[in-house]
Structure formats: structure tokens, C-alpha cells
N, C-alpha and C positions, 0 to 999 in steps of 0.2 A: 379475414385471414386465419389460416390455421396456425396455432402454437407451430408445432410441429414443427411446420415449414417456414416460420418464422426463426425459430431456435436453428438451424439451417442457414438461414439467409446469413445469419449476424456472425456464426461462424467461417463461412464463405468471407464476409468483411472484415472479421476478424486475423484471417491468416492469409485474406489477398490471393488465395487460391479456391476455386472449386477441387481440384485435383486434392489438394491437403486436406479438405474439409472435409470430404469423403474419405480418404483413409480413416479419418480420426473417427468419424460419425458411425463407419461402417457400413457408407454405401457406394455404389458406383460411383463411377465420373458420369456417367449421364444419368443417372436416377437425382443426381444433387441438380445438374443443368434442368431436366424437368421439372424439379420441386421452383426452382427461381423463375421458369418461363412462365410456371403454375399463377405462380405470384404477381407478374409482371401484366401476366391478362386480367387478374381480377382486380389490379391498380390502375390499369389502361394505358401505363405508360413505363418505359425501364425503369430498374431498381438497381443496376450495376451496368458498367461501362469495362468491359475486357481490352487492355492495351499490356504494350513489353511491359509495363511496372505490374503488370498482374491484375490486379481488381481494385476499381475507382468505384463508388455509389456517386451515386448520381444528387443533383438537386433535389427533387423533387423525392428522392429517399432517405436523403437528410434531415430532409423536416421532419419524414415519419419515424424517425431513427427512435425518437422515443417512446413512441406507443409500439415498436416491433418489437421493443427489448421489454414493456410490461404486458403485451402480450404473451409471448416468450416466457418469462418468469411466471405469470399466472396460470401456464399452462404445466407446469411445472410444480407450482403450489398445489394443484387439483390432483395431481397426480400421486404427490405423496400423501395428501389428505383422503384419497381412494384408499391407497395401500393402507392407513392408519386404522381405517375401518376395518377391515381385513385381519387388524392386526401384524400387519408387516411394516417395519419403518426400513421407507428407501427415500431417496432424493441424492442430492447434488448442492454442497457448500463449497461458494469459493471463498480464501481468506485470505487479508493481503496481511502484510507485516512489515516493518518499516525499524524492528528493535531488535539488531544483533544481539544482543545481552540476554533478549527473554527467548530466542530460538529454542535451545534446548529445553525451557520450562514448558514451553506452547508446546514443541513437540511429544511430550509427556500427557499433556492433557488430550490431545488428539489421539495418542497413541492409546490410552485411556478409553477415550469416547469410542475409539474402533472397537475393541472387545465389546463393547454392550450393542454398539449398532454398526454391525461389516456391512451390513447393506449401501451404510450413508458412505457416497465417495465425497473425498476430499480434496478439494488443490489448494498450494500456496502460490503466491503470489507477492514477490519481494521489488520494492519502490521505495520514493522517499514518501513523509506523510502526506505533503499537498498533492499530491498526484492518486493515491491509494483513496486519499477521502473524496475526488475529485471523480476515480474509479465506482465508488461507492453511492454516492451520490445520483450517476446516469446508470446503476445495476449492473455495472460489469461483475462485480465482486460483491461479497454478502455483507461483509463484515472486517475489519481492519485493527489491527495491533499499531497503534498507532502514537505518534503525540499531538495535544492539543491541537483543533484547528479551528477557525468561526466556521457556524453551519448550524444546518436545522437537521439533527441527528442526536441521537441517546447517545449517553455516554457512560461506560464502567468504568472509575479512577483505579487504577494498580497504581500508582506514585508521583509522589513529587520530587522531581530531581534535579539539582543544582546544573546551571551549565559554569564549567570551570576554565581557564586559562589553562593551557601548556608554555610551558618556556625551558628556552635549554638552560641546565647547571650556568653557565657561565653569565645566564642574564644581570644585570646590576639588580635588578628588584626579587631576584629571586630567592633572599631572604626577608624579604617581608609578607606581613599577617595575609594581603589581599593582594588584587592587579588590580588598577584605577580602569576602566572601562577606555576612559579615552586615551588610552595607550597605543589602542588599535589602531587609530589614524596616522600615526605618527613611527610605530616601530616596525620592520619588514612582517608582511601577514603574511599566513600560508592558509590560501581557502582551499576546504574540502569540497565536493561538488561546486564549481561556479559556475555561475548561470540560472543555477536552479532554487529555487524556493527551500531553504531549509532552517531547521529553528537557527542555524547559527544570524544567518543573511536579517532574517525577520527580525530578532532581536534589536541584532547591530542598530538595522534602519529606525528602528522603534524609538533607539533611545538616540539618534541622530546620527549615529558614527558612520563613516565612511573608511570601511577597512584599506590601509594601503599594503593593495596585494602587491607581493614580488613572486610570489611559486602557487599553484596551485595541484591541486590532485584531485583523484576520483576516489579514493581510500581512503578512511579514516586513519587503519595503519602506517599507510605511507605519506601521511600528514606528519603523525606522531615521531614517525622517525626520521623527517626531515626536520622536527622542531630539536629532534635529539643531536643530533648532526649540525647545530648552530645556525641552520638557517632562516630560521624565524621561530615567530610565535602563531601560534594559534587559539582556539577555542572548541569545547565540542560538549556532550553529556557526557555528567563526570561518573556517569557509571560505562561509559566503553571502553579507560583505560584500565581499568583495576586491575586483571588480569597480565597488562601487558610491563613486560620491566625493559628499562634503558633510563638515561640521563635526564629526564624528562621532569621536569617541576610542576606542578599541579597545585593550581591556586584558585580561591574561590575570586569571585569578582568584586568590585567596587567600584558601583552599587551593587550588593548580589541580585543574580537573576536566576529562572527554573523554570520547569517547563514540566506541562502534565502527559503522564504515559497512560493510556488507557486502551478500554478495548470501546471502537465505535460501530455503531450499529442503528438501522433505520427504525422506524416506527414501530410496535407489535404487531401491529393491523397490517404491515407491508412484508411481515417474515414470513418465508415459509414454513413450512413445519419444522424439517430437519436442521434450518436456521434458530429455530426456535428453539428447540431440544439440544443444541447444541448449548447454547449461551445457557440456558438451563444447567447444564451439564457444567458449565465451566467455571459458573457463578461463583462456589465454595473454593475451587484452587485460585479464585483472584481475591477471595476473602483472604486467604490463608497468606499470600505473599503482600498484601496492600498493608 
């Protein structure tokens, strides 16, 4: 298989369109349907299934799905390690991010990285962290702003950071030193993202608790300011409110718990160049803030 036309394919499966793929790629609608018939004969068998939801892959491109995406990327790696020879640095870093808080800082160091190399494009890519490292992991994405998670991946530490209680003014424990952890089973909880994997959820189950949800949200914001408004309690990292002001009491835990913020990233042997020169690059501003 060609890079090429593998880096094509996954795009196609990525956006469920040939028709979108080729906008974005810059080629026809049928120069992209050749590239995948291309593909499909020298597999023997389809690689994608066209129906009204758009674009399905198929079984038997499932299984391949991961040697298309390291072919793809190797081809990719070779690319920018030609140019290096050359002395031109180009490539393509995707980055996911998961830490409203450090947004504007990462943005800085990007924006940074851009003066010395306009060649290297950039994208972000914003998720929670079991999903970004989960991106990371199968190569969708290079590298991730992340908090802790298990896996066989490097890891840069930027911080340790407490995860803390919110409660409204009007709580009865809201002037005491700490909140007992197991308070959350017992007092109305306000979860952020439910459903999903996030440090709050991990925690809780870690240490036994079974949150008793009465409201939920998709915001951190509008968690905080439903805790403000007397409707429960909550929990979250104690560096998302700091910025923000209302009624809101912020209390460390008991037992305290925390949670590491880092930057993750795969093997050196598996970076590309421009991945490589990147974290290079970014090493001394995560000295500087850690």
C-alpha cells in the first residue's frame, strides 16, 4: 500500500465523506474514489461500504485499520526526514488537549514554535483525557495535554493538582478545614460530563463512592454555577475555578486526592520529526511552569 493513499483512505473514514475528504486533501471527488478503488484491488476485497449515513469501513478494513494508520504516519515521518536533509523543516503535528487552564499557555508555546518553523502545520484537538490518550495511542493524534492516565506512553509532569469540593455558602460544612469524601454519596451531586471517563468519576470509584447524582452538565462552568445557586455539590481540579467568582466554597478533600497534568507522548523511536522538534522545543516552557 501507498502512504499516500493510505493517509486518503483514513481521511475518507475519518470525515465519513469522500466528497469532504477531497475538499480538505485538495483533490477531486473522483481522483479520492480512484485512490480507494486503487486500494481495494490491491487488498482484493472493499475497504469501505457507501450507504445514507455516508461512509462505513468494512470488516475486513478494521482489522487493517492499524497498520493503514502506521503506514500513513511512516510515510509521513520519511517525508519530513527528506526535507530535514534538505534542510527544510515541514510535517504535520496533531495535539489534543484536555486543560482549559493551560490553553492560553500551550497556545504561546505554539505560537512560539510557529516563528522558528511556519513550515510545521499544526492542529488542536480538544476531548477529555481517556479519550485524547485513547486518540494517541491508535495515532490519530501526536501528542496530548493531558492528566494522568495507565498506558505505555512517556510522560512530561507540568503539575500536581489537588482535586477540590465546591459547595454553596449556605452548605452546613462549609466552614470547615476539609469535605469528608463520603459526603458525595449522601448529599445531592452535580456531575460534570456523565457517562464519561473523567478524573472526577475515576477517583470517586477508586476510593468506593457512588456519587448520588440529582443534576448533571456538560460544563464545568455550569456545574459551578449550579453549585452556586444551592443546588448541590460538586467536585472538579482545583485550578478551573480560580478565575471564576460566585458563592461557591472550595474545599480541599478528605482524604486529599490530586491528579497529574502532563504532556503525553509515544516512544522517540515512533516520533516523527516535527513531533520530535516540537517537544524539544516545548521542554524549557514546561520546565519553567512545573
Amino acid at each position: 500500500m501507498d502512504s499516500d493513499k493510505c493517509k486518503v483512505l483514513l481521511e475518507v473514514i475519518h470525515l465519513k465523506s469522500i466528497t469532504k475528504a477531497a475538499e480538505k486533501l485538495g483533490y477531486t471527488t473522483s481522483g479520492v474514489s480512484r485512490l480507494i478503488q486503487s486500494l481495494e484491488e490491491e487488498a482484493g476485497f472493499p475497504l469501505i461500504i457507501r450507504n445514507r449515513k455516508g461512509i462505513e469501513i468494512t470488516g475486513e478494513c478494521r482489522e487493517l485499520l492499524p497498520l493503514i494508520k502506521e503506514m500513513s504516519r511512516n510515510g509521513q515521518k520519511y517525508e519530513e526526514a527528506l526535507a530535514r536533509i534538505h534542510g527544510i523543516e515541514i510535517g504535520e503535528i496533531r495535539i489534543g488537549t484536555s486543560i482549559r487552564n493551560y490553553y492560553l499557555w500551550f497556545a504561546g508555546i505554539i505560537a512560539d514554535f510557529q516563528k522558528s518553523y511556519p513550515n510545521i502545520k499544526i492542529s488542536i484537538v480538544t476531548d477529555n483525557s481517556t479519550k485524547l490518550l485513547k486518540s494517541m495511542l491508535s495515532n490519530e493524534i501526536d501528542l496530548c495535554l493531558i492528566s494522568k492516565r495507565p498506558g505505555s506512553y512517556e510522560w512530561i509532569q507540568i503539575a500536581e493538582k489537588p482535586i477540590v469540593a465546591w459547595l454553596p455558602a449556605s452548605h452546613s460544612l462549609a466552614s470547615q478545614a476539609s469535605f469528608p469524601l463520603s459526603m458525595f454519596e449522601t448529599d445531592d451531586y452535580i456531575s460534570t460530563y456523565p457517562d464519561q471517563e473523567t478524573d472526577n468519576s475515576r477517583l470517586l470509584e477508586a476510593h468506593g463512592i457512588k456519587p448520588n447524582v440529582k443534576f448533571t452538565s456538560t460544563d464545568s462552568y455550569a456545574t459551578y454555577c449550579m453549585v452556586d445557586a444551592g443546588l448541590g455539590i460538586s467536585l472538579d481540579h482545583g485550578i478551573i475555578a480560580e478565575s471564576w467568582k460566585g458563592n461557591v466554597v472550595i474545599k480541599p478533600l478528605d482524604p486529599p486526592l490530586s491528579i497529574s497534568l502532563g504532556l503525553a507522548h509515544m516512544a522517540k523511536r515512533d516520533l516523527s520529526p516535527a513531533v520530535s522538534l516540537f517537544i524539544k522545543f516545548a521542554r524549557p516552557y514546561i520546565d519553567d511552569i512545573s
